[in-house]
SERO-4910 file (N, C-alpha, C, O; in steps of 0.05 Angstrom, whole numbers):
BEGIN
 pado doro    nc1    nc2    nc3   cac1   cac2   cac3    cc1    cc2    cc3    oc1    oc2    oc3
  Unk    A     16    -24      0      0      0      0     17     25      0      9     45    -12
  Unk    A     43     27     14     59     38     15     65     54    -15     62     79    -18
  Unk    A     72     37    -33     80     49    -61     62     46    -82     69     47   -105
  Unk    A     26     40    -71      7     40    -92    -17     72    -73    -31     87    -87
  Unk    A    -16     73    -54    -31     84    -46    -31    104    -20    -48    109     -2
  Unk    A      1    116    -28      6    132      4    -11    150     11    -16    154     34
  Unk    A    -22    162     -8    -35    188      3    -70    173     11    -79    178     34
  Unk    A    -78    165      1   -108    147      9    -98    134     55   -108    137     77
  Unk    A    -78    122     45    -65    105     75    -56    133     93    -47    127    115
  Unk    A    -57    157     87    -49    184    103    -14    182    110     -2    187    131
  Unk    A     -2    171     78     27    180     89     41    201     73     65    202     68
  Unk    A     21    219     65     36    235     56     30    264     70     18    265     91
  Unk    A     40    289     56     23    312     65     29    332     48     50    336     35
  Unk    A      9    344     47     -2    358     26     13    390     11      2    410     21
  Unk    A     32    394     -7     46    417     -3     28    428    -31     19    414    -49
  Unk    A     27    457    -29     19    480    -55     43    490    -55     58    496    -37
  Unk    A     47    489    -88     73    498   -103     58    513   -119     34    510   -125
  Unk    A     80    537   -130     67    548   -160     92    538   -178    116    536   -173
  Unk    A     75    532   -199     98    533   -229     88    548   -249     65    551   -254
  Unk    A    108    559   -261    110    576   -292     90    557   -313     96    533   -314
  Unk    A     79    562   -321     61    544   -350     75    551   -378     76    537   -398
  Unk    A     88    584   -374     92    589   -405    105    609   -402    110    618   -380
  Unk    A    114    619   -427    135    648   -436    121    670   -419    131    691   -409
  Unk    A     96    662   -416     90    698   -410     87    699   -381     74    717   -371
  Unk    A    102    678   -362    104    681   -339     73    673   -312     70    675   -288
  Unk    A     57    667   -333     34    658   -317     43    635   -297     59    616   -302
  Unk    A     26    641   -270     28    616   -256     14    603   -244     -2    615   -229
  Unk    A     14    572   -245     -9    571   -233     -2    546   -200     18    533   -192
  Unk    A    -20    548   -194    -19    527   -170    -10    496   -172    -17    486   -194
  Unk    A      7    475   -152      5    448   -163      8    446   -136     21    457   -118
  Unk    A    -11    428   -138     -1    403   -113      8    381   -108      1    360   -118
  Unk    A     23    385    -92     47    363   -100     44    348    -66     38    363    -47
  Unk    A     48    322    -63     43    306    -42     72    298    -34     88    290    -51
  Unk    A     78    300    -11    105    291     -5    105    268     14     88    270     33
  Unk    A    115    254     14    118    227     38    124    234     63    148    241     67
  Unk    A    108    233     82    112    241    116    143    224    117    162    239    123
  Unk    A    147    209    114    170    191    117    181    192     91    174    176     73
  Unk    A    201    211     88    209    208     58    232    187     56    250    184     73
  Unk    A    231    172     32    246    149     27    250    151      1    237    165    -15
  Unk    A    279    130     -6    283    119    -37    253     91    -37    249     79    -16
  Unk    A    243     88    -52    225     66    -57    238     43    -73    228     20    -73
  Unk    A    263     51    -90    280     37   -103    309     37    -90    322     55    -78
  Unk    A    318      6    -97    350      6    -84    375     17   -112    399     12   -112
  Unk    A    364     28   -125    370     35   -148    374     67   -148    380     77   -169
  Unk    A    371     84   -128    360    114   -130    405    120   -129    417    137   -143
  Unk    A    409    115   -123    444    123   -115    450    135   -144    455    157   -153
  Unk    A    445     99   -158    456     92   -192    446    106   -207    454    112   -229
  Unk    A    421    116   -194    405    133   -223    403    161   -215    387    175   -227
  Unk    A    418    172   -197    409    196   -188    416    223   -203    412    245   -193
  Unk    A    427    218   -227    416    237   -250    404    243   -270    408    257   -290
  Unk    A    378    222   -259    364    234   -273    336    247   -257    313    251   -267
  Unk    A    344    251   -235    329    275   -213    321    297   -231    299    305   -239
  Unk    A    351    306   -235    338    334   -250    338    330   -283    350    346   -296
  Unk    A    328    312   -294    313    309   -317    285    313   -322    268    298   -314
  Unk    A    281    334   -335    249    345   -331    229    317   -344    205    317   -340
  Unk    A    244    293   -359    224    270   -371    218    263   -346    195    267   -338
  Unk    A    238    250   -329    231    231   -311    232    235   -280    232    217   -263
  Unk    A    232    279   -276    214    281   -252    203    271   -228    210    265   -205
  Unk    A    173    272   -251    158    256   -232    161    229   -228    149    224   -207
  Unk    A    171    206   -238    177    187   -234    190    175   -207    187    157   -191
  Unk    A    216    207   -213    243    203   -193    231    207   -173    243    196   -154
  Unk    A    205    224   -163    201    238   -149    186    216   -128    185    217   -103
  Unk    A    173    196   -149    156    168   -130    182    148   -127    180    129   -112
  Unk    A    193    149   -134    219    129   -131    248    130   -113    260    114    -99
  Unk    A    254    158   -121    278    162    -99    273    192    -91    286    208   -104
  Unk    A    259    202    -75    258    219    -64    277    232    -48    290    253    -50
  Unk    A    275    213    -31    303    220    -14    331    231    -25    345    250    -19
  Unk    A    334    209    -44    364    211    -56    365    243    -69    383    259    -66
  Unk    A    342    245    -84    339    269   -112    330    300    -90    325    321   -101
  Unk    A    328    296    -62    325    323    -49    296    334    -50    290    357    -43
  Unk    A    276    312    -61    255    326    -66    232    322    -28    210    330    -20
  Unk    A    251    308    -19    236    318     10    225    344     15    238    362      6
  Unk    A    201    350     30    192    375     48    190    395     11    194    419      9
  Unk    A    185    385     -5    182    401    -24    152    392    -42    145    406    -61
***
């Protein structure tokens, strides 16, 4: 349940971010869920940890190695 359903099981918590959408600087709101207990979910997060800041695979990194890629409390 852990890595199918944290936020339903109450392990996450709830953060408001703004992001840029476009050139002309508009922004809008995201919510983004962070793990009360932030963790790598993969034993793999070390080996892959550049591609944290790869805008493809993000959000991926972001359910997978959190910890490793800094995206804790964010």
């Amino acid at each position: 349940m852990l890595q199918h359903c944290p936020k339903t099981c109450g392990l996450c918590d709830e953060v408001v971010e703004f992001e840029v959408i476009d050139h002309n600087m508009r922004w809008v709101p995201v919510t983004i869920w962070t793990y009360k207990n932030c963790i790598d979910n993969s034993p793999s997060c070390q080996r892959r940890s550049y591609l944290c800041k790869i805008p493809l695979y993000k959000n991926i990194m972001k359910m997978e190695c959190a910890y490793t890629c800094g995206f804790c409390g964010r």
